[in-house]
MARKOL-437694 format. One line per field, with one value per residue (C-alpha): x, y, z; residue number from 1. Coordinates in steps of 0.5 Angstrom, whole numbers, plus 2048, in hexadecimal, padded with zeros to 3 digits. Layout:
<pts>
px: X, ...
py: Y, ...
pz: Z, ...
i: NUM, ...
</pts>
This chain:
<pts>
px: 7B8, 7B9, 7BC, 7B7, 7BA, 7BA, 7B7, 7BA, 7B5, 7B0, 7B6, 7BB, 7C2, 7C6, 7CB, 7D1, 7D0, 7D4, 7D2, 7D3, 7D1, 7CF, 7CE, 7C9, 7CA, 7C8, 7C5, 7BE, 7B8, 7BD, 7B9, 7BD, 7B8, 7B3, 7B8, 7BA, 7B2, 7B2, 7B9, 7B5, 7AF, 7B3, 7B6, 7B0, 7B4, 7AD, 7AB, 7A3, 79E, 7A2, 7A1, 79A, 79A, 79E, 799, 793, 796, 798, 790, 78E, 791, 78F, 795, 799, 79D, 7A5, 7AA, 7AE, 7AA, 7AD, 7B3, 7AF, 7AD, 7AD, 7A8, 7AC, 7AF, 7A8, 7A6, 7AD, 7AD, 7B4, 7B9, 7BD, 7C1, 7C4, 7C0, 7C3, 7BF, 7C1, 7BE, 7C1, 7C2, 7C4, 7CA, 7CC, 7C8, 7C9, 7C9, 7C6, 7C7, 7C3, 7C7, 7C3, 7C4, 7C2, 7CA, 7C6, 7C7, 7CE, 7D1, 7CC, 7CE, 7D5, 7D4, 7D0, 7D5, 7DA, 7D8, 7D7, 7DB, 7D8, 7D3, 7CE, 7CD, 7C7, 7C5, 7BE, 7BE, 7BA, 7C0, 7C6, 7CC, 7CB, 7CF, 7CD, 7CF, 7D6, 7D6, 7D4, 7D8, 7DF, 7DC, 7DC, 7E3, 7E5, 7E3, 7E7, 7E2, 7E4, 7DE, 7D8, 7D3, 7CF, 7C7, 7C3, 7BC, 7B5, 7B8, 7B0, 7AF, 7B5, 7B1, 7B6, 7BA, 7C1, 7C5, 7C3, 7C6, 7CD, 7CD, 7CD, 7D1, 7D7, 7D6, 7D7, 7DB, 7E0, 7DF, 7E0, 7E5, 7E9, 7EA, 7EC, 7E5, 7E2, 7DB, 7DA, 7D4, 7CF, 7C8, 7C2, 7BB, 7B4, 7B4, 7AD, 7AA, 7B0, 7B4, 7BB, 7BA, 7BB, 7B7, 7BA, 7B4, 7B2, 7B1, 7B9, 7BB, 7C1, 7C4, 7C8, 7CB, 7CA, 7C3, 7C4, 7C4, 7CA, 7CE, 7CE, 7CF, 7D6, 7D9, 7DE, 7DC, 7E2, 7E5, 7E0, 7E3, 7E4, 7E8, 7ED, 7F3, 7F1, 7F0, 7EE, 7EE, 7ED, 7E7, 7EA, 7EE, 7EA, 7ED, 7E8, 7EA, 7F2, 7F0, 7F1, 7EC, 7EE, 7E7, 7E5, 7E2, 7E5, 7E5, 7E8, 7EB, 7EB, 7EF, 7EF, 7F2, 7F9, 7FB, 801, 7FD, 802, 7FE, 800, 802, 807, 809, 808, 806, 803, 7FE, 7F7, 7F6, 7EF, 7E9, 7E3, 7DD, 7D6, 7D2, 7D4, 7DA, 7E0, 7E0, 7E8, 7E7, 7E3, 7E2, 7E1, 7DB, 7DB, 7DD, 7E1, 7E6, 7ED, 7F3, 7FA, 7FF, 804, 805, 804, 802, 7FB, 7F7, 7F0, 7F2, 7F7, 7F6, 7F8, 7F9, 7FE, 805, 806, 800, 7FF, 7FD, 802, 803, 803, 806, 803, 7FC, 7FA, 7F3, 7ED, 7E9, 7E2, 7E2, 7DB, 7DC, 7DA, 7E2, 7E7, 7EC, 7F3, 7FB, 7FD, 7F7, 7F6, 7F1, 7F0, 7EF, 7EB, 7EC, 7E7, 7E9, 7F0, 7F1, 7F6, 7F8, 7FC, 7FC, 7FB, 801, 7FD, 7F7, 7F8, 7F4, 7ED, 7E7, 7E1, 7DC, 7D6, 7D9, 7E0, 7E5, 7EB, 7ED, 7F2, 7F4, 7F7, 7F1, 7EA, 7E4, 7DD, 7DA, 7E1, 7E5, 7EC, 7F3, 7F5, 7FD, 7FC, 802, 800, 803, 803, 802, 7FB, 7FB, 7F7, 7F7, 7F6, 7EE, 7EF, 7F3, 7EE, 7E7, 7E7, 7ED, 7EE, 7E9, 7EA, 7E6, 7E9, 7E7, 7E8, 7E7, 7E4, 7DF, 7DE, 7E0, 7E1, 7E3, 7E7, 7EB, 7F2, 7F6, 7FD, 800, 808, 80C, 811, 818, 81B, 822, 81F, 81E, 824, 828, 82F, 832, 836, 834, 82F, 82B, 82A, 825, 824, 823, 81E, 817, 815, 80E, 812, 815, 80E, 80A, 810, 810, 80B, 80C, 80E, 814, 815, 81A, 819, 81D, 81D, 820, 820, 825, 82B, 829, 821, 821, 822, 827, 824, 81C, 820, 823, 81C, 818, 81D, 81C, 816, 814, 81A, 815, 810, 813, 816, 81C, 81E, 824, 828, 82B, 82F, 831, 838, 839, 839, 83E, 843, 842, 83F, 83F, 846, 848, 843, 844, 83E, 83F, 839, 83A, 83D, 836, 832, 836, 836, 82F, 82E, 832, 82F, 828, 82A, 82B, 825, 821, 825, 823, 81C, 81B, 81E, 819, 81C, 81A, 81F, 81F, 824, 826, 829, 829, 828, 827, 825, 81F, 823, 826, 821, 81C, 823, 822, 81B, 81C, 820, 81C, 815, 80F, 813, 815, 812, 814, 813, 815, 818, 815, 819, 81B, 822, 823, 821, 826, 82B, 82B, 82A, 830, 834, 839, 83B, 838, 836, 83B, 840, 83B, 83C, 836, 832, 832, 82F, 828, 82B, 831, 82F, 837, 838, 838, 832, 82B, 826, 81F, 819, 815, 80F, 80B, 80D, 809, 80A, 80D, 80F, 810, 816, 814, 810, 810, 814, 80E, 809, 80E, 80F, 806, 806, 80B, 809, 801, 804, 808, 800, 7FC, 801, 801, 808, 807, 802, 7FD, 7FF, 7F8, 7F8, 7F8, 7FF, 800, 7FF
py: 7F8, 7FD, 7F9, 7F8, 7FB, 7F8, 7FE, 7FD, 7FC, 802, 806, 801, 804, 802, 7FD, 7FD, 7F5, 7F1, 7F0, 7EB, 7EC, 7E6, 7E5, 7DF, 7DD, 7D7, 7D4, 7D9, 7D4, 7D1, 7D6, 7DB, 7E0, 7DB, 7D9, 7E1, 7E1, 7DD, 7DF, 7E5, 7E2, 7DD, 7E3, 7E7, 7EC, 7EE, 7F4, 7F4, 7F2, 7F1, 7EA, 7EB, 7EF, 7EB, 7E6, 7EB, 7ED, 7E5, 7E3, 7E9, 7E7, 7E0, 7DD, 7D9, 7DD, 7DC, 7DF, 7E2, 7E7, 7EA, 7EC, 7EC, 7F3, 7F5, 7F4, 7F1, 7ED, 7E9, 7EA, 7E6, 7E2, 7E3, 7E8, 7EC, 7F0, 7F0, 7F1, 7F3, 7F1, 7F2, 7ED, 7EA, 7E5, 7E4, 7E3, 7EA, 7EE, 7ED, 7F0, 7EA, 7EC, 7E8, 7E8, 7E5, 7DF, 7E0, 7E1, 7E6, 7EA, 7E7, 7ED, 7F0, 7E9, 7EB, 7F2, 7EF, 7EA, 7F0, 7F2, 7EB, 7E9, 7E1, 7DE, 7D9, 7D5, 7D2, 7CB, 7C8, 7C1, 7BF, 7C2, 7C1, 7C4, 7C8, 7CE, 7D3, 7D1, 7CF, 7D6, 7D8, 7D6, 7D7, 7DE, 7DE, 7DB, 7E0, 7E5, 7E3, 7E0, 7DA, 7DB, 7D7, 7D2, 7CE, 7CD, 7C7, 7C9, 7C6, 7C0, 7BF, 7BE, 7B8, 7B4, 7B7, 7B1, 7B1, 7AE, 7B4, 7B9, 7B5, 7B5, 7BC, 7BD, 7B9, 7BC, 7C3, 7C2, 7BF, 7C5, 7CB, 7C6, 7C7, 7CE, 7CE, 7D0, 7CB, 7CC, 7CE, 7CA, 7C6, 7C6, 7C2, 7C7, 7C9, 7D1, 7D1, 7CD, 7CF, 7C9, 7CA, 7D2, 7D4, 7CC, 7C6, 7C1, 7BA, 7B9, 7B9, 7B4, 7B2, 7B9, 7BB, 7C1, 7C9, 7CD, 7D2, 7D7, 7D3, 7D3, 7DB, 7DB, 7D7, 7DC, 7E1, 7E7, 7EC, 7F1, 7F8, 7FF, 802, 7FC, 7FC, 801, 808, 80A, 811, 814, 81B, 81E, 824, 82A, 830, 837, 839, 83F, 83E, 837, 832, 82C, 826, 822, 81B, 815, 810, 80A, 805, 806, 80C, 812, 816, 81D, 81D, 817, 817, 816, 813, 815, 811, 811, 818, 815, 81C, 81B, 81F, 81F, 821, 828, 827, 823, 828, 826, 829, 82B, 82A, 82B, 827, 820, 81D, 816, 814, 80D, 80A, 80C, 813, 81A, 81F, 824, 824, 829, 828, 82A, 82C, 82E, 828, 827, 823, 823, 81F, 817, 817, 811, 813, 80E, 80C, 80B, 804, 802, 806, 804, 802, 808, 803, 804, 7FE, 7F9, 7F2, 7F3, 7EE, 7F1, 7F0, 7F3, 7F7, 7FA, 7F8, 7F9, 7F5, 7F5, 7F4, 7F7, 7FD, 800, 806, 806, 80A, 807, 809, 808, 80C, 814, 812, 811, 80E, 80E, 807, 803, 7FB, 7F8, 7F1, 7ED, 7E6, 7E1, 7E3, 7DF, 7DF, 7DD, 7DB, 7D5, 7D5, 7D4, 7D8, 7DD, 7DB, 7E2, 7E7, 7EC, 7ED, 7ED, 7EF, 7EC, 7E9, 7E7, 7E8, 7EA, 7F0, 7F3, 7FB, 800, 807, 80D, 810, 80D, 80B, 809, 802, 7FC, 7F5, 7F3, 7EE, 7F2, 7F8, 7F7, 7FF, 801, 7FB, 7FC, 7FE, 802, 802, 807, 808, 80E, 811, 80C, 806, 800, 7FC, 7FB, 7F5, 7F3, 7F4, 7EE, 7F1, 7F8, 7FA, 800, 7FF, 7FE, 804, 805, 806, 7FF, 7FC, 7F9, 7FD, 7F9, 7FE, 804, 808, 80D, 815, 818, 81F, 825, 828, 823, 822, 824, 82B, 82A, 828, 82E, 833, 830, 82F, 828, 822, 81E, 81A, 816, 819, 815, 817, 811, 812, 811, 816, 81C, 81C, 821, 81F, 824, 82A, 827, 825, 82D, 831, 82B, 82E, 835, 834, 831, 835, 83C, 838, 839, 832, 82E, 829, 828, 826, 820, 81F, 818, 81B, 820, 81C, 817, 81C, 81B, 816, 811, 814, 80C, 809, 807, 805, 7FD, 7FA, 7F9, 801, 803, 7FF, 803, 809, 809, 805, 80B, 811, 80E, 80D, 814, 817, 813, 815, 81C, 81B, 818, 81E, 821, 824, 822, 81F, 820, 81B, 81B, 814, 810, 809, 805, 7FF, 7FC, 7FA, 7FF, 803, 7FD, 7FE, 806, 805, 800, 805, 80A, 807, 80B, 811, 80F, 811, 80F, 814, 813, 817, 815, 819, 816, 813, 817, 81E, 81A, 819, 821, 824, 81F, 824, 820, 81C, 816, 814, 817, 813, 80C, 808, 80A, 803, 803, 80A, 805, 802, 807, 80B, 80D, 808, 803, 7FF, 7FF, 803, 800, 804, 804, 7FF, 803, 80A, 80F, 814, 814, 81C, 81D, 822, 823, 828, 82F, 82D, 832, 82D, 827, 82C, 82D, 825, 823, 828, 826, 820, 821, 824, 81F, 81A, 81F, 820, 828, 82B, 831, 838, 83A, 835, 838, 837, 830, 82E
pz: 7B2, 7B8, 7BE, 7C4, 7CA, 7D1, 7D6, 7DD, 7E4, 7E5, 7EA, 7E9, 7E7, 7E1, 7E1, 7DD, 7DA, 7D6, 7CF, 7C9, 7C2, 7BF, 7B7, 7B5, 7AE, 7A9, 7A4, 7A1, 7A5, 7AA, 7AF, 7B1, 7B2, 7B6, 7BA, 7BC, 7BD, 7C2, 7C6, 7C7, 7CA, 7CE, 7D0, 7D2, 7CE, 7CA, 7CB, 7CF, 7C9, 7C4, 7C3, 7C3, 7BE, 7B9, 7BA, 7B9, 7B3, 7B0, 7B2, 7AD, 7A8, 7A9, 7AA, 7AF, 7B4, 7B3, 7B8, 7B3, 7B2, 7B6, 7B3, 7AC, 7AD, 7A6, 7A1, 79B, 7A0, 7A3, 79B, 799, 79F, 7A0, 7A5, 7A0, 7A5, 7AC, 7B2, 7B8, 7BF, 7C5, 7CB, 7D2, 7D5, 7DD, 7DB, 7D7, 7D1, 7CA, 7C3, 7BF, 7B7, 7B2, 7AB, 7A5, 7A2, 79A, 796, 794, 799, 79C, 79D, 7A3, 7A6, 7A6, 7A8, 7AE, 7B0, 7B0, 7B6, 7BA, 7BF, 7BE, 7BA, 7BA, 7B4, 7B2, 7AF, 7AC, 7AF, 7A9, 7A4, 7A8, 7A6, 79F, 79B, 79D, 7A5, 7A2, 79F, 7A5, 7A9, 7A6, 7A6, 7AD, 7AD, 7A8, 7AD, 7B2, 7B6, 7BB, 7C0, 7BC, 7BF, 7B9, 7BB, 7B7, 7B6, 7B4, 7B7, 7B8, 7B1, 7B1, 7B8, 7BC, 7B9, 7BD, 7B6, 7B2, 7B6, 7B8, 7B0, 7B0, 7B5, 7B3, 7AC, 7AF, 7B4, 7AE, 7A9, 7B0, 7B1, 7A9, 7AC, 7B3, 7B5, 7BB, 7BD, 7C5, 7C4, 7BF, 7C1, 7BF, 7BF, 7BD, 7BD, 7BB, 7C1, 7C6, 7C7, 7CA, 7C9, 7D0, 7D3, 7D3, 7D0, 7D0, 7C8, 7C9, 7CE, 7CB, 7CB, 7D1, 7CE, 7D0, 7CD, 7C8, 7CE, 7D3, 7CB, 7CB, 7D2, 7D1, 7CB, 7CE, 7CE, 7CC, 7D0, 7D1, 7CD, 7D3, 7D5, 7CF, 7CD, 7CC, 7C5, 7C3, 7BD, 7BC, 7B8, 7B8, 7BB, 7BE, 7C1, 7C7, 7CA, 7CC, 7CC, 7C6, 7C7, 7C3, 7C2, 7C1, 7C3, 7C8, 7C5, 7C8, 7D0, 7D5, 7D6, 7DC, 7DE, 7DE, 7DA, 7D5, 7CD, 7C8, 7C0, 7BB, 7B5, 7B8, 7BF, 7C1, 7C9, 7CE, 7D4, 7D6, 7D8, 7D8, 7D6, 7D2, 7D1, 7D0, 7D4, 7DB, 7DF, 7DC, 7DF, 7E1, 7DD, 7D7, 7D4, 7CE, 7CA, 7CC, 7C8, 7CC, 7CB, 7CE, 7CF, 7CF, 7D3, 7CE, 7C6, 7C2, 7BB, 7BB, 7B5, 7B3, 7B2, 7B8, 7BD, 7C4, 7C8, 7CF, 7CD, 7CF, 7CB, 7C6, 7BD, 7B9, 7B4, 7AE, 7A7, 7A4, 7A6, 7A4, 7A4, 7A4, 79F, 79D, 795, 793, 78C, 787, 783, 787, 78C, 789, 78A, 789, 78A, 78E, 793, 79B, 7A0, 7A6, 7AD, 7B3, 7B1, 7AD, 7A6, 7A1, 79B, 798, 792, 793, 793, 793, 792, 796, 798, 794, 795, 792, 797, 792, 791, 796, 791, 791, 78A, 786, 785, 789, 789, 78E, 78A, 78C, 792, 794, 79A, 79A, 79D, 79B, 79C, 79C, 79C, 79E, 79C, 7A4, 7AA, 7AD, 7B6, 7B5, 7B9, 7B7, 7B7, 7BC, 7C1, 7C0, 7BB, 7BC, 7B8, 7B5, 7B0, 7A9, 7A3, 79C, 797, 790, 78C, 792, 793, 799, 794, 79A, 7A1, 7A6, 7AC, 7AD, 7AE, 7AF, 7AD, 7AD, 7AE, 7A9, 7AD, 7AF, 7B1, 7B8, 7B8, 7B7, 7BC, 7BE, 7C2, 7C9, 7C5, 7C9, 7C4, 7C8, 7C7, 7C3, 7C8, 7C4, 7C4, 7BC, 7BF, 7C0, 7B9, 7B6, 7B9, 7B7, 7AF, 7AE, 7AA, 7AD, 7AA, 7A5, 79F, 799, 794, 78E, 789, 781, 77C, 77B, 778, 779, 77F, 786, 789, 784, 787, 78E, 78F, 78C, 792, 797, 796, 796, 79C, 7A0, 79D, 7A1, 7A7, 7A8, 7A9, 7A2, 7A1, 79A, 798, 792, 790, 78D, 792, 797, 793, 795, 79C, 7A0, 79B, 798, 799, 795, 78E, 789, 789, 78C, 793, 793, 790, 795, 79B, 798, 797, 79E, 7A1, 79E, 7A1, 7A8, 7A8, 7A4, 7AA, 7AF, 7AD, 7AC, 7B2, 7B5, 7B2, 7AB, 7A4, 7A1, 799, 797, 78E, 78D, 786, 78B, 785, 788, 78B, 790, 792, 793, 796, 79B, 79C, 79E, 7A3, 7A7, 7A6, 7A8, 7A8, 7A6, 7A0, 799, 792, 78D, 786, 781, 77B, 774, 76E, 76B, 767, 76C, 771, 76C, 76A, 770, 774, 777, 77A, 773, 775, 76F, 76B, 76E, 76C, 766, 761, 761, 769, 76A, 76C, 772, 773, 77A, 77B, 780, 77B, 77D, 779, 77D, 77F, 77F, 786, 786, 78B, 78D, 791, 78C, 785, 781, 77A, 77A, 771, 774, 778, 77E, 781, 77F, 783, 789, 78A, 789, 78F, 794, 793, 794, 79A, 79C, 79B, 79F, 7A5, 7A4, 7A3, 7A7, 7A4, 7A4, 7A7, 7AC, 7B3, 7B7, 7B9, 7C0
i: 1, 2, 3, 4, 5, 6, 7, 8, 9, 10, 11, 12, 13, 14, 15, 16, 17, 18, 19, 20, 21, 22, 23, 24, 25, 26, 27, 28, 29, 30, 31, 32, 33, 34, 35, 36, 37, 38, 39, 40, 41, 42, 43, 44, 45, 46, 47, 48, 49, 50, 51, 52, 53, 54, 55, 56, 57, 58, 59, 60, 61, 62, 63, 64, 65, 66, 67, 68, 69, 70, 71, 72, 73, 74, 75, 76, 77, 78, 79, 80, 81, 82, 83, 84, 85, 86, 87, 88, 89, 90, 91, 92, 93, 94, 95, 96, 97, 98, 99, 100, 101, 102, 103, 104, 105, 106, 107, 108, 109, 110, 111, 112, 113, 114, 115, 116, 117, 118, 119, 120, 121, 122, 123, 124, 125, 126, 127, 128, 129, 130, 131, 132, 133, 134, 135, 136, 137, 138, 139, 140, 141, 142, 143, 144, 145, 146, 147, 148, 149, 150, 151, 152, 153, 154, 155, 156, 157, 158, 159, 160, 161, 162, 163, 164, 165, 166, 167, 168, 169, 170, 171, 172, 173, 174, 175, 176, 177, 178, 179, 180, 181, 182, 183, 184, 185, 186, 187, 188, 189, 190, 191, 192, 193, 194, 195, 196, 197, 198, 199, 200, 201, 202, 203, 204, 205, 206, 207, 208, 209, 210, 211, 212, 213, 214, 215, 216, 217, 218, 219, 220, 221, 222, 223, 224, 225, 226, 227, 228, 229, 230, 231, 232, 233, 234, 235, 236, 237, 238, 239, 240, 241, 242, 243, 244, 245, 246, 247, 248, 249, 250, 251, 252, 253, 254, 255, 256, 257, 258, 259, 260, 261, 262, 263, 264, 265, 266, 267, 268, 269, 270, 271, 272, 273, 274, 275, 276, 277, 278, 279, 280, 281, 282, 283, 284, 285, 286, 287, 288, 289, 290, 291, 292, 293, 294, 295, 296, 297, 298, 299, 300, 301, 302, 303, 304, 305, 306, 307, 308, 309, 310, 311, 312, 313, 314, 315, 316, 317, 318, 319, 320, 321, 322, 323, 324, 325, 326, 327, 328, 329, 330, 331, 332, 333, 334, 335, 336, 337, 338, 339, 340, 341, 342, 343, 344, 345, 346, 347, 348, 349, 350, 351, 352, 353, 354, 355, 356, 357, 358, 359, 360, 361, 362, 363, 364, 365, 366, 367, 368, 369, 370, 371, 372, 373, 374, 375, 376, 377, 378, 379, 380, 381, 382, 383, 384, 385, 386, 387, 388, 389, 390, 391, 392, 393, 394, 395, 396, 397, 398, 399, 400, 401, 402, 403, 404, 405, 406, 407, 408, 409, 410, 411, 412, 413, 414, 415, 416, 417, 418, 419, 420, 421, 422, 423, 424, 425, 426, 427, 428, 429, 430, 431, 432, 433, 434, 435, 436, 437, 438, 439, 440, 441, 442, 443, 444, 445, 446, 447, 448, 449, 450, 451, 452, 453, 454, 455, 456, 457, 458, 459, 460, 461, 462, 463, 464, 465, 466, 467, 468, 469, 470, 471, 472, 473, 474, 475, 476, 477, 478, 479, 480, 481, 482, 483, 484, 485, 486, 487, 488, 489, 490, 491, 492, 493, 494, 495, 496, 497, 498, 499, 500, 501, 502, 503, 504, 505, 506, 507, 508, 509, 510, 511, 512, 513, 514, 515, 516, 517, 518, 519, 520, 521, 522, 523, 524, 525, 526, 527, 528, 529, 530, 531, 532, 533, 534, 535, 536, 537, 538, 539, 540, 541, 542, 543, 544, 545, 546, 547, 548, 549, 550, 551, 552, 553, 554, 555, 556, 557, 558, 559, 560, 561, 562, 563, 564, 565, 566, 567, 568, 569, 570, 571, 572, 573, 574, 575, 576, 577, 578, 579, 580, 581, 582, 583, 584, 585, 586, 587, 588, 589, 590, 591, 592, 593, 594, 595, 596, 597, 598, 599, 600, 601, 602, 603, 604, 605, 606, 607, 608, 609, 610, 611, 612, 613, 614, 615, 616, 617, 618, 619, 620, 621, 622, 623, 624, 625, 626, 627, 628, 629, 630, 631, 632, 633, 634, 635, 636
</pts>
């Protein structure tokens, strides 16, 4: 049903009032969309006629008129007697207006209510008195507690078919003030009323004489509104880059805050800055402010790289660029959600590719009860850990809705969507303590390292058993990169044992510091710009879990797959030939077994044409958004 818009006094001018987005939901027949009737025409929020005509119409038909009809505006739904989707309405009250989203109650038809209940700010959960707590509101109401809902008022309906007795509802009040109870939730009021005849909708009356508590408009009136998107951080992600004349126009939409001319912008996931030459929009003259909700163009004062997906922000609030999400995630297809999946995750003009690292806490809202296995089925609610393969801006869901929340895609289709509850930057040496040590900034920006290179940084590790190809692979990558125009740098784990780390031997705790050492400098590169194409056998997890620490979002793991037996022929370095025969399958030459990586963002298999292995990596590093396309204009 389309929303019933609320038109302003003839010559009035319009104010800016505050809104809240309330969801009701409950069980089927409980009376949901009775009660929404009514708010409506307690609100005079009806447009002229309108109820006159329902009625017409239910007199034609030769049958009673039901307030609910107004919301059952399909066929089917008036035929089946029942709300099979959500409803958006919007009405007023003195205090403030409100959008009023009627989900259906069927389980059927469970995941429109929990599309509805996404977008509300509080919720209004509805109880027959005749009934009392059922299934389907317990399931219901966890939902809204899964959601992260914690506004929620509880309305006991048809208290007139129970004689308005006053031990009934006090039962169904301590029975759902209980079970909110179990998980956190308490209810800002329980109120008895009659949504068919009116009592306690908007009046007090005097079939309810024990009752003291609010109406069901004082209720809403006493949620707490969140603060408006103009009054929020600035989020701004970029649609897309425009050359206009002598001018390039990044464009988007303002989603959240306000920016002004002159204001310094910080875009994330790069960190590149700059400020506001000029706002565009069209048509008219080129405004000096713009809030959230309006498309514009801005121009910057100096040569950034920006690019769709960016989120431009101000420096002392902007989004995290976040490597890894815990996502609160409804689950819609058909095939389950398990680790090691990959999948894309959107987020306003940003995507991301990633693979579920893990599936906690799956609930399956049919009957409440938590899955055993570590998967998300069909239907299901679950906390889901994502690793991502390049960094996405976003904010967690209660600190900004906007860019909080989440699509999840699998084989190019919406196969889900959720919250973000937390999200991680993967510690980088930029993060640790270092004591009087006072770091000194480069002279030259990495925004200016970004737009002359056209790449950003990055750790390529390279790890494989000896032989299978990491340095032959990691010196073909470099001159290929470097052919591009871009600055790699070459780090050979035996070469840099001649120098560096000529101190270190190969017992345990010397390969843990020559791997530690050997990532402090590949960071220290690629966050200067460079991309950093390190070939080291790393044979442990560990190690190589150590390695990634360091260097964060900017460190990528690439396995060199080959064979014992093509490592063992190819070993230049007599590895193999100086190891007993029966230890070849965990010899490494630094006498430890290997471990395969377990997730890494690429793996190559160097048995093939080193060509092949070369076109894989470099679409890769594309599709990451390390290395920027040739056609691409020049960054700005």
């Amino acid at each position: 049903m389309s929303a019933l818009p609320l038109a302003p006094a003839s010559g009035a001018t319009p104010i800016e009032r505050e809104l809240l987005r309330i969801v009701i939901v409950g069980h089927v027949d409980h009376g949901k969309s009775t009660l929404v009737g009514r708010l409506l025409h307690e609100t005079g929020s009806l447009p002229d006629g309108k109820l006159e005509m329902l009625k017409a119409v239910a007199a034609r038909r030769g049958m009673p008129f039901e307030w609910s009809f107004l919301l059952d505006a399909l066929q089917t739904e008036r035929d089946q007697g029942i709300t099979v989707d959500t409803s958006q309405i919007r009405f007023a009250t003195k205090a403030r207006d409100y959008v009023l989203i009627d989900a259906p109650g069927h389980v059927e038809f469970l995941r429109n209510m929990v599309t509805g209940a996404a977008q509300a700010d509080a919720a209004v959960l509805l109880v027959d008195a005749g009934e009392g707590v059922r299934e389907q509101t317990r399931r219901h109401a966890f939902l809204l507690h899964l959601l992260g809902l914690r506004q929620v008022a509880v309305v006991v309906n048809k208290m007139d078919r129970v004689g308005f007795d006053r031990a009934v509802f006090a039962a169904i009040e301590s029975d759902v003030k209980t079970y909110l109870g179990s998980f956190g939730l308490m209810p800002s009021a329980v109120i008895p009323v009659s949504a068919r005849d009116g009592d306690f909708i908007a009046e007090r009356t005097a079939r309810l004489p024990w009752y003291d508590g609010p109406t069901v408009i004082e209720a809403l009136d006493a949620f707490t509104a969140p603060p408006t998107l103009s009054a929020l951080p600035l989020r701004f992600p970029v649609q897309a880059v425009y050359k206009f004349d002598e001018r390039r126009i990044i464009a988007g939409r303002i989603e959240s805050g306000r920016l002004a001319a002159g204001d310094e912008l910080v875009f994330e996931p790069s960190g590149a800055s700059a400020r506001i030459r000029s706002i565009e929009a069209w048509p008219g003259p080129a405004p000096r402010t713009a809030e959230a909700g309006q498309s514009v163009g801005i121009t910057l004062d100096k040569e950034i790289f920006v690019t769709r997906g960016d989120v431009a922000a101000h420096g002392d609030q902007r989004p995290r660029a976040a490597k890894s999400l815990q996502a609160r995630v409804f689950w819609l297809d058909q095939t389950e959600l398990k680790p090691g999946d990959p999948v894309v995750v959107r987020l306003a003009t940003a995507a991301a590719p990633g693979v579920v690292s893990a599936v906690a806490s799956a609930v399956d809202p049919a009957n409440l009860t938590t899955e055993s296995q570590a998967t998300l089925g069909r239907n299901h609610v679950g906390e889901v850990e994502i690793r991502l393969r390049r960094p996405l801006p976003v904010d967690p869901y209660h600190f900004n809705p906007l860019t909080g929340r989440i699509v999840v895609e699998r084989d190019r289709r919406i196969c889900g969507g959720g919250i973000v509850l937390h999200s991680a930057r993967e510690a980088s040496i930029t993060e640790e303590k270092r004591g009087p040590v006072v770091a000194v900034d480069s002279a030259v920006t990495l925004a200016e390292r970004v737009a002359r290179h056209r790449h950003r940084g990055a750790v390529l590790w390279l790890t494989g058993l000896p032989g299978a190809g990491k340095s032959t692979l990691a010196r073909a990558l470099e001159r290929r990169v470097f052919d591009f125009g871009g600055a790699p740098v070459f780090l050979d784990g035996d070469t840099l044992r001649t120098g560096l780390n000529s101190d270190l031997g190969f017992t345990a705790d010397e390969r843990s510091e020559n791997i530690r050492r050997v990532a402090n400098v590949a960071a220290f590169l690629a966050q200067n710009g460079h991309v950093a194409i390190v070939a080291l056998v790393s044979p442990t997890r560990a190690d190589r879990a150590r390695a990634r620490e360091v260097g964060g979002t900017l460190f990528h793991e690439v396995f060199v797959r080959a064979s014992l037996e093509v490592c063992e022929g190819r070993d230049p370095k007599g590895h193999y030939a100086r190891a007993r025969r029966g230890e070849i399958a965990n010899f490494t030459g630094i006498s430890a077994p290997y471990e395969e990586p377990v997730e890494p963002e690429v793996v190559v298999d160097t048995t093939g044409d080193l060509t092949a292995s070369i076109a894989a990596l470099e679409v890769y590093l594309r599709e990451a958004g390390i290395l920027f396309p040739l056609e691409v204009d020049s960054p700005i």
